[in-house]
N, C-alpha and C positions, 0 to 999 in steps of 0.2 A: 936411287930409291931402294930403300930396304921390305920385302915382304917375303914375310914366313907363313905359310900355314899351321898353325898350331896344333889344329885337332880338326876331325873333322867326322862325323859318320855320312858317309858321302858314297854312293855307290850307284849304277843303272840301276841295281834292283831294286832300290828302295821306292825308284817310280814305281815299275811295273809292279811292286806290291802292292803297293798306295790304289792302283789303279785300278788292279783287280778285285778291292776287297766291292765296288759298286755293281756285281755279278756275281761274286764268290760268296759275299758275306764273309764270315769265321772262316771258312774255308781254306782264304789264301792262302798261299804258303811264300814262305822268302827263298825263293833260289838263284841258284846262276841265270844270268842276261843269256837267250838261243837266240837264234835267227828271227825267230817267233817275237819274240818280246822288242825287238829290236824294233820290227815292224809298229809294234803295239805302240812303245815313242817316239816313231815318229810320227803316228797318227794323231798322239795325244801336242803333239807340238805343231803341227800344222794346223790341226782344227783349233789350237787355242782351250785346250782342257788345260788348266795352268797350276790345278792344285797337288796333282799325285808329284811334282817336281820340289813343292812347297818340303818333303820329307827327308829332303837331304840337307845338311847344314854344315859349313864351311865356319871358322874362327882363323882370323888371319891377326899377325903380327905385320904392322906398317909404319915403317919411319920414313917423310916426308915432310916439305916444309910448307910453313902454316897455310899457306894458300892453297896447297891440294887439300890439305885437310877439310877446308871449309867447304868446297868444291862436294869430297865426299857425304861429307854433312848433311848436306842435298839431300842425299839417298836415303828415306826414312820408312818407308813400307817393307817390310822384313827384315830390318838391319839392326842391329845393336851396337854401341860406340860405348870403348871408353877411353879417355884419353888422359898423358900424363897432364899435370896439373901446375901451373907455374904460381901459384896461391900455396903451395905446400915442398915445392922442391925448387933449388937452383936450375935455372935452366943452360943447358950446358951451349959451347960458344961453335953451334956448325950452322952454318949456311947455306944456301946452295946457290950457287952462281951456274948460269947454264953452261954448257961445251961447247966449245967451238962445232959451228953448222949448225946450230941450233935456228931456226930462223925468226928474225927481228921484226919483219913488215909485215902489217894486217892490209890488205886488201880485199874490200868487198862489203857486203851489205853486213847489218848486226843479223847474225843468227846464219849467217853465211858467207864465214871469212874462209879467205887465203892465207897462205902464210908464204913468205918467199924472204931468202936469205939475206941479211943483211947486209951491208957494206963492209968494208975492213973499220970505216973511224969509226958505225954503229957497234962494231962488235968491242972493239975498245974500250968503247965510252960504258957501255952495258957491263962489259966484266970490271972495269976499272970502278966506274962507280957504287958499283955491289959490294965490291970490296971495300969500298975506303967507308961506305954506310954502314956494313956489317960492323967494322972493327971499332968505330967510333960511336956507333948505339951499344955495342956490349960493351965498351968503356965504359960510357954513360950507367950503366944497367947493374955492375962491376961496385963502382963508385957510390951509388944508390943505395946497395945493398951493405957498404963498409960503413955507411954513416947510419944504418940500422932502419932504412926504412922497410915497410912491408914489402916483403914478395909481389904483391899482387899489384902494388903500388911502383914500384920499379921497373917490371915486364911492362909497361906502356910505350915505354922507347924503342922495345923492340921490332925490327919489322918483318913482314910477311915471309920472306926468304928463309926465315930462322928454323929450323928441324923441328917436328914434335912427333912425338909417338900415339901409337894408341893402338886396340884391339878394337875389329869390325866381325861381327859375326852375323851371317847371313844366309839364307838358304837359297838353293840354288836357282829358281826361280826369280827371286831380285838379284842375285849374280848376272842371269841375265840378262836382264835389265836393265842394269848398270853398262854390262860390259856394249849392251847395244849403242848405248847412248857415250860412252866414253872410250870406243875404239873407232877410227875408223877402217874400214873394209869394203873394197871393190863389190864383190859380192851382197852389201846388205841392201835388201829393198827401198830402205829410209837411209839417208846421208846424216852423216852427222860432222861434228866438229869441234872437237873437244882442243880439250888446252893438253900442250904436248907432253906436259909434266904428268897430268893426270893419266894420261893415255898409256905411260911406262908403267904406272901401275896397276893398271887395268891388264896389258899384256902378261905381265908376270903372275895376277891373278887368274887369266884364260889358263894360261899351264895347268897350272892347279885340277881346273876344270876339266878339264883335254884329259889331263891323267889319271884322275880317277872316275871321270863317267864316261868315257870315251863315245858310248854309243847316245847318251844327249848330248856332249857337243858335237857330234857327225848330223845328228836332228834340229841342233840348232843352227850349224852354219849351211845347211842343207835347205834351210828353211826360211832363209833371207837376214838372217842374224836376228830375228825377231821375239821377243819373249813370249812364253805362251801366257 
């Protein structure tokens, strides 16, 4: 999985701005995160004050294949998508087959699965036949396109495994969000269970996070992985 941060105005202070101006008025001012303010988000994350976080905004670069995408899609309260287009460009021939340890068997109720390792034939069978479907729909797809049909009309053969790109821009508040629902963690009050594709890119999305607000994500994982 490919994710870049692109741009970002992202920082503690932008809460503890946001959050003072409901006391300050004009007053506030934007400065360095103290001990003080630290205190201030984590207050504003436990009790669920959710909008002074709304002032940070993340734009990430994500290459992943179509079924995380749709997965992300999900996500539509402070998010923005744009995604490449297979109606207007050739779509190029990657796929993604899992890794060996990846695990094969769902065990357990809908909405509260397990997952536990495959067998050696299952894992065989899984990369083997990814493969031989990838090369034989981008044939199809290849072939489609040499007899002149439309773009948009020859992308139908292809399947979910296949790469797409796109820009997600979101503020850090529905980063949250997101990451509550598409990471699992020991630590979170709420369990989740996310699909394990999705979940690599959620982790490398958390860094993100970690590294430029350090003291809301210490509030958030402090706070049950909960979004405020």
């Amino acid at each position: 999985m490919t994710v870049h941060l692109i741009k970002h105005a992202a920082e503690d202070a932008d809460v503890t701005f946001a959050a003072r101006v409901s006391t300050l008025g004009g007053q506030t001012r934007f400065n360095e995160v103290s001990d003080k303010d630290s205190g201030l988000i984590n207050y504003l994350m436990r009790d669920r004050h959710g909008s002074p976080f709304e002032h940070a905004s993340f734009t990430f670069y994500i290459e992943a294949p179509i079924f995380v995408a749709r997965e992300f899609f999900r996500h539509r309260a402070g998010w923005s998508y744009n995604e490449e287009s297979g109606r207007y460009k050739e779509l190029a021939p990657t796929f993604y087959v899992p890794a060996d340890g990846r695990p094969l068997r769902q065990v357990g109720k809908p909405g509260a699965y397990r997952f536990k390792l495959g067998t050696y034939k299952q894992s065989m069978a899984v990369s083997g036949d990814l493969r031989r479907i990838s090369t034989e729909a981008y044939g199809t797809y290849k072939r489609l396109l040499d007899l002149e049909v439309a773009r948009e009309v020859a992308r139908m053969v292809l399947p979910v495994n296949l790469y797409t790109s796109f820009y997600a821009t979101c503020n850090a508040r529905s980063l949250m969000h997101f990451l509550s629902l598409r990471t699992q963690d020991e630590t979170s009050k709420f369990p989740s269970f996310p699909q394990r594709e999705i979940e690599m890119v959620a982790a490398r999305m958390e860094d993100f996070l970690h590294f430029n607000m350090p003291e809301t994500w210490q509030a958030f994982q402090s706070n049950g992985r909960v979004a405020p």
